[in-house]
N, C-alpha and C positions, 0 to 999 in steps of 0.2 A: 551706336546702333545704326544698321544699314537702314534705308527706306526701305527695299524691302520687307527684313525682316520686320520691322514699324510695321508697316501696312499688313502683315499677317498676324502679329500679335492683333491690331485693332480688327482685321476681317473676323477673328476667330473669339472675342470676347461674346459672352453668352447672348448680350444684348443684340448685336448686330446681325446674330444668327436667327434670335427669335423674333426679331424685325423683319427679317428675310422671309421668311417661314410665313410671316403673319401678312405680307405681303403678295406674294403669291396665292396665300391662302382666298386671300381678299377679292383680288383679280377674279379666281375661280368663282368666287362667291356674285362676282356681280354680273358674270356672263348669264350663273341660273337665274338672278333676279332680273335680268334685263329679257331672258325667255321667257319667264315668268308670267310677266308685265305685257310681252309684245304678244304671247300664245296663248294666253290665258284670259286675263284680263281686258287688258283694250279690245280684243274682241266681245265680250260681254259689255262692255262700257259703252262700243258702239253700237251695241244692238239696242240698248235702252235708251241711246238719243238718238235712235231713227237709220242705224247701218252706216252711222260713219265709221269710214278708217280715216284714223287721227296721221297717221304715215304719210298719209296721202292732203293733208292740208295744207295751204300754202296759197299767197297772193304774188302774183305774177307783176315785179314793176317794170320791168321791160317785156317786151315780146321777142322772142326769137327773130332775127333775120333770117329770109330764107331766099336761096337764090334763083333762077327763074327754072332750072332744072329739078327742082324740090329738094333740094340738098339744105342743110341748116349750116350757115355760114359763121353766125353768131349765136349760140347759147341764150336760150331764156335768162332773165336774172329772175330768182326768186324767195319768195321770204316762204321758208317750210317752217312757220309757227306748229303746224303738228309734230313733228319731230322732235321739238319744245318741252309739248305736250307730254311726249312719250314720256321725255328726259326727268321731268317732275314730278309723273309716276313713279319710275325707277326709284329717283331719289326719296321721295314718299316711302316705298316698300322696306329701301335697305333701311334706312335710317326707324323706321319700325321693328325693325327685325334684330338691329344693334341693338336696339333700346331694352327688347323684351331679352336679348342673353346676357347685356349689363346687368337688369332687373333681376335674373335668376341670379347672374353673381353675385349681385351684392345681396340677397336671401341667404344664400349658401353662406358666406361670408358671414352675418350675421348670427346664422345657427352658431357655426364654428367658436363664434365671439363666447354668445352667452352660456355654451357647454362650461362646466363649472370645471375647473383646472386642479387636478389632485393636490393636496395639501403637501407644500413641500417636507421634506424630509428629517426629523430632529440635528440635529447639528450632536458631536461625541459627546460635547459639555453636557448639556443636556439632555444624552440618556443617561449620562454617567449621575449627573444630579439626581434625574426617575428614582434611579435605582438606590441611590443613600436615601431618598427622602421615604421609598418604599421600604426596606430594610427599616430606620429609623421606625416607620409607623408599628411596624412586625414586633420590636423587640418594648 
């Protein structure tokens, strides 16, 4: 078997597709959670510790060089621990939000479980038996 064709049987088997799918899917999922989080919330968050924006946190361990013309020559170095902040939120929300559609799955799942499963079907011996033992009782 050629590599290619290898590598298309494998691109094409159910898992790697619903991988792909769940992936993507994911992606999209964590741009709303990360608007969420930054248009939503951390705005309420900082209004109740006093109007911080968390975006905007950060300790400065170097200072800029600036040259004598007002140009910046050398870039601040900076520690943006708000950004951190934000990132732990996010991580906070999605991982809530995993939790509560696991949590429905496995409800659903469980219904599914305990539905009582129709009795299976007599086997031909066994009606054929029914029916002498009925007859029998008849005569």
């Amino acid at each position: 078997m050629g590599m290619m064709s290898e590598f298309k049987q494998f691109a094409m088997r159910g898992n790697v597709v619903d991988m792909a799918v769940g992936i993507v899917i994911g992606g999209a999922f964590g741009k709303i959670v990360s608007s969420f989080v930054g248009d939503v919330i951390m705005p309420l968050v900082g209004m109740l510790v006093g109007g911080v924006d968390f975006t905007n946190l950060a300790i400065t361990l170097k200072q800029a060089v600036v040259a004598a013309d007002g140009t910046e020559t050398t870039p601040a170095v900076m520690l943006n621990y708000g950004s951190f902040i934000q990132t732990i939120f996010d991580f906070i929300i999605i991982a809530f939000a995993i939790f509560m559609v696991i949590r429905a799955m496995n409800r659903l799942k469980k219904k599914e479980e305990e539905a009582p499963a129709a009795p299976p079907e007599p086997s031909d011996e066994v009606k054929l038996l029914t029916e002498i033992r009925n007859s029998l009782r008849k005569s």
